[in-house]
VOBA-1610 file (N, C-alpha, C; in pm, whole numbers, padded with zeros to 5 digits, always signed):
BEGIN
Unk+05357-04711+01803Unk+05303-04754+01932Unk+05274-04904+01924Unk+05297-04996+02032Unk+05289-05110+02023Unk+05182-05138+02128Unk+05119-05268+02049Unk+04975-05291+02085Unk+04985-05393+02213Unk+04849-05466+02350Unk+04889-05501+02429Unk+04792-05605+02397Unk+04859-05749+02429Unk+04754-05858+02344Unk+04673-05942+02485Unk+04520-05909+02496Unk+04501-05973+02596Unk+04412-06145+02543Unk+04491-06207+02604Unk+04452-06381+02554Unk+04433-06477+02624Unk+04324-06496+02641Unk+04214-06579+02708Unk+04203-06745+02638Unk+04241-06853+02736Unk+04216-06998+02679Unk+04172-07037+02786Unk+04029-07138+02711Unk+03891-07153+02801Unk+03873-07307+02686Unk+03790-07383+02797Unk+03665-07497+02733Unk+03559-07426+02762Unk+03434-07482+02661Unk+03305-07458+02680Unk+03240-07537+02792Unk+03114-07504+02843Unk+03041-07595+02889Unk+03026-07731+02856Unk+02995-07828+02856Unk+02962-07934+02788Unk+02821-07937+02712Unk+02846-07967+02598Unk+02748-07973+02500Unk+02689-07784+02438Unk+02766-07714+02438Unk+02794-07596+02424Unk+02877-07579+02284Unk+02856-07490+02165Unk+02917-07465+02080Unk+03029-07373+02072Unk+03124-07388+01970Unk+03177-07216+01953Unk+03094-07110+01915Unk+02970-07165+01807Unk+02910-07081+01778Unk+02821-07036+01902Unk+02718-07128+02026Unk+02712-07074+02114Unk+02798-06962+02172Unk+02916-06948+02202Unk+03021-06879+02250Unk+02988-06742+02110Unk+02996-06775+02065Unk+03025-06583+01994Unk+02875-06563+01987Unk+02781-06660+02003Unk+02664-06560+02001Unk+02626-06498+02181Unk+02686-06586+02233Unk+02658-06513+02390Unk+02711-06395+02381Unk+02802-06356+02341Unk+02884-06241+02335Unk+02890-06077+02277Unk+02705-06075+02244Unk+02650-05955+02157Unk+02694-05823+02227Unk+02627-05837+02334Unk+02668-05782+02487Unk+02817-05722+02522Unk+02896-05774+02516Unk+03043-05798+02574Unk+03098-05712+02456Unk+03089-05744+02314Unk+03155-05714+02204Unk+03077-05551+02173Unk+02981-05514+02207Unk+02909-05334+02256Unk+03035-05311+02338Unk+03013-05355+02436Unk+03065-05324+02592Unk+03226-05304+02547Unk+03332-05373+02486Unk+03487-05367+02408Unk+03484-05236+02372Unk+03349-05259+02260Unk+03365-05135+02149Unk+03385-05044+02189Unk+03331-04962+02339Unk+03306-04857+02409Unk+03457-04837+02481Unk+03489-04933+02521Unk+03647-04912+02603Unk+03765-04848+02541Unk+03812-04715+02643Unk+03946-04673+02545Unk+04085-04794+02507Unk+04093-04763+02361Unk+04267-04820+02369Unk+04210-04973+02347Unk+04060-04955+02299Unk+04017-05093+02206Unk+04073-05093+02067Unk+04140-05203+02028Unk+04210-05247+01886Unk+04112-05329+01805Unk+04110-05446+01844Unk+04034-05572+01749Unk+04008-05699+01858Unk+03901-05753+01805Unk+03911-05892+01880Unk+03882-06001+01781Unk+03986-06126+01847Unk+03950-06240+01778Unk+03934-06318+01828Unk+03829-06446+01798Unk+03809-06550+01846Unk+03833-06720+01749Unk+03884-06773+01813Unk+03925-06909+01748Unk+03899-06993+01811Unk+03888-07133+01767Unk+03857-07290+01822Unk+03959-07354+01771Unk+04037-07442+01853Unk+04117-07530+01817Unk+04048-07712+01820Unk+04069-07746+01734Unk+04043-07891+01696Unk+04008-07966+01831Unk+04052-07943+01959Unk+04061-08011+02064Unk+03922-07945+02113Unk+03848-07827+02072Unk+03721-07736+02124Unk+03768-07612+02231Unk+03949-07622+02238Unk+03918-07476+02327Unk+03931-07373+02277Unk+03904-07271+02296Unk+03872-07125+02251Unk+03977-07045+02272Unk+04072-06982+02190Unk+04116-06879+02204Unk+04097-06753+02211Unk+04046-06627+02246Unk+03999-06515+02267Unk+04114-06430+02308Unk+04137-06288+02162Unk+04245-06227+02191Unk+04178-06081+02129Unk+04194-06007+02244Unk+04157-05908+02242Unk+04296-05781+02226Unk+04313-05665+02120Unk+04396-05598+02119Unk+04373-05472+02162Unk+04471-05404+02245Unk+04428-05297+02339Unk+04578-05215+02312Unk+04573-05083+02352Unk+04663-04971+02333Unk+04793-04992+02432Unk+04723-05037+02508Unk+04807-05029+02645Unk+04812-05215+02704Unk+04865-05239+02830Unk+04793-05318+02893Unk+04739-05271+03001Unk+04712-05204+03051Unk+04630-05100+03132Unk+04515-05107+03054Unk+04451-05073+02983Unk+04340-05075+02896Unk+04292-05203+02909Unk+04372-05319+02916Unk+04315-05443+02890Unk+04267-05483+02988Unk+04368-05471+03112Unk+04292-05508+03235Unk+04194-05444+03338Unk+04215-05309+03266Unk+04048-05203+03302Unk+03966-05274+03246Unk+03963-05299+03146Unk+03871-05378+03031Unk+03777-05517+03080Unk+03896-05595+03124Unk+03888-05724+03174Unk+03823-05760+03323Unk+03872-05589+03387Unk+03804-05540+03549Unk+03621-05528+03525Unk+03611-05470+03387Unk+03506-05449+03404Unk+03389-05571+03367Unk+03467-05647+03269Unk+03363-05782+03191Unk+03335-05873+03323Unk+03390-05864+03416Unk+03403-05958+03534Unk+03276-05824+03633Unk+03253-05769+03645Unk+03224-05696+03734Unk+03060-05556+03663Unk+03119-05507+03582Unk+02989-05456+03498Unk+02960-05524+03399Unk+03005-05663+03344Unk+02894-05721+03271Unk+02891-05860+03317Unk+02853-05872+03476Unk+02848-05994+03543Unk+02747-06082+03492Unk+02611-06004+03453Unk+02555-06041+03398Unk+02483-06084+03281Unk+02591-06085+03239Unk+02617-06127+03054Unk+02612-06310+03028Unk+02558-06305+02914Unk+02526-06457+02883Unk+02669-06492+02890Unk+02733-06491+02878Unk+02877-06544+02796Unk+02936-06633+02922Unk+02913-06569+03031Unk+02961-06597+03141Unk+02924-06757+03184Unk+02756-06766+03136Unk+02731-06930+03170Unk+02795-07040+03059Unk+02863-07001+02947Unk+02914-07075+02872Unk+03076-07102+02870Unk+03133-07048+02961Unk+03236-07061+02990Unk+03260-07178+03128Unk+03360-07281+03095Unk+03430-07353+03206Unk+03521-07282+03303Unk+03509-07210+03368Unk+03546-07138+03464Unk+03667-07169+03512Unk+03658-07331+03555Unk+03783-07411+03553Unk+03945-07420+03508Unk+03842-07404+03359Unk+03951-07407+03260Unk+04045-07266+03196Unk+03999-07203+03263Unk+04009-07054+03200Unk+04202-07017+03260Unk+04257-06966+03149Unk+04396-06899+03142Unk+04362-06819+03061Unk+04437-06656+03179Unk+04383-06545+03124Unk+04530-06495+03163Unk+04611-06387+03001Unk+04711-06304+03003Unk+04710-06221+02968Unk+04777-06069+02976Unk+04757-05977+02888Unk+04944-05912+02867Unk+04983-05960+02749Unk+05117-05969+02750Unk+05107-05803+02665Unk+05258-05726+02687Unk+05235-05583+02588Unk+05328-05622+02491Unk+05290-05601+02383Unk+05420-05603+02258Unk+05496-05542+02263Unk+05610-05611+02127Unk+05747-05530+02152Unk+05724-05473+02024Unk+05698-05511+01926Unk+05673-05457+01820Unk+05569-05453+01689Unk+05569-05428+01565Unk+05469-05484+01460Unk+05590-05471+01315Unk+05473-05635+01285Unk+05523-05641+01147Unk+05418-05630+01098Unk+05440-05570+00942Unk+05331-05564+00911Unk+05361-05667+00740
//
């Protein structure tokens, strides 16, 4: 079965950390855990400060139930004020395969 990669590239607020960013996220990362056709999530910073966020899901259906809900049942989650809203590119591509 091939996995569905959902990947999120964002700036922070200004004067906002990465580490800010994964600690807003106590909340959100419960809230994943609970969703069917949850895989893994990762988070990265690139040298320039934007954030990559890639979440792995069963399906892509899963991802964007997933993604329906972080927008909508966890509106009120910290994470949300540390994000540039602006800046935000959001995909959820399905794989073709795995290497392992």
């Amino acid at each position: 079965m091939s996995e569905a990669l959902e990947m999120t590239t964002f700036r922070l607020v200004p004067g906002l950390t990465g580490a800010d960013f994964v600690n807003a996220n106590e909340d959100i990362n419960d809230y994943l855990r609970r969703q069917p056709g949850f895989r893994w999530r990762r988070i990265v910073q690139d040298d320039d400060g934007t954030i990559t966020d890639i979440v792995a899901w069963d399906s892509a259906a899963d991802g964007r139930r997933s993604a329906s809900g972080i927008m909508t049942e966890m509106v009120d989650s910290p994470v949300h004020a540390t994000i540039d809203h602006a800046s935000v590119d959001f995909r959820i591509v399905p794989g073709l395969g795995h290497i392992s």
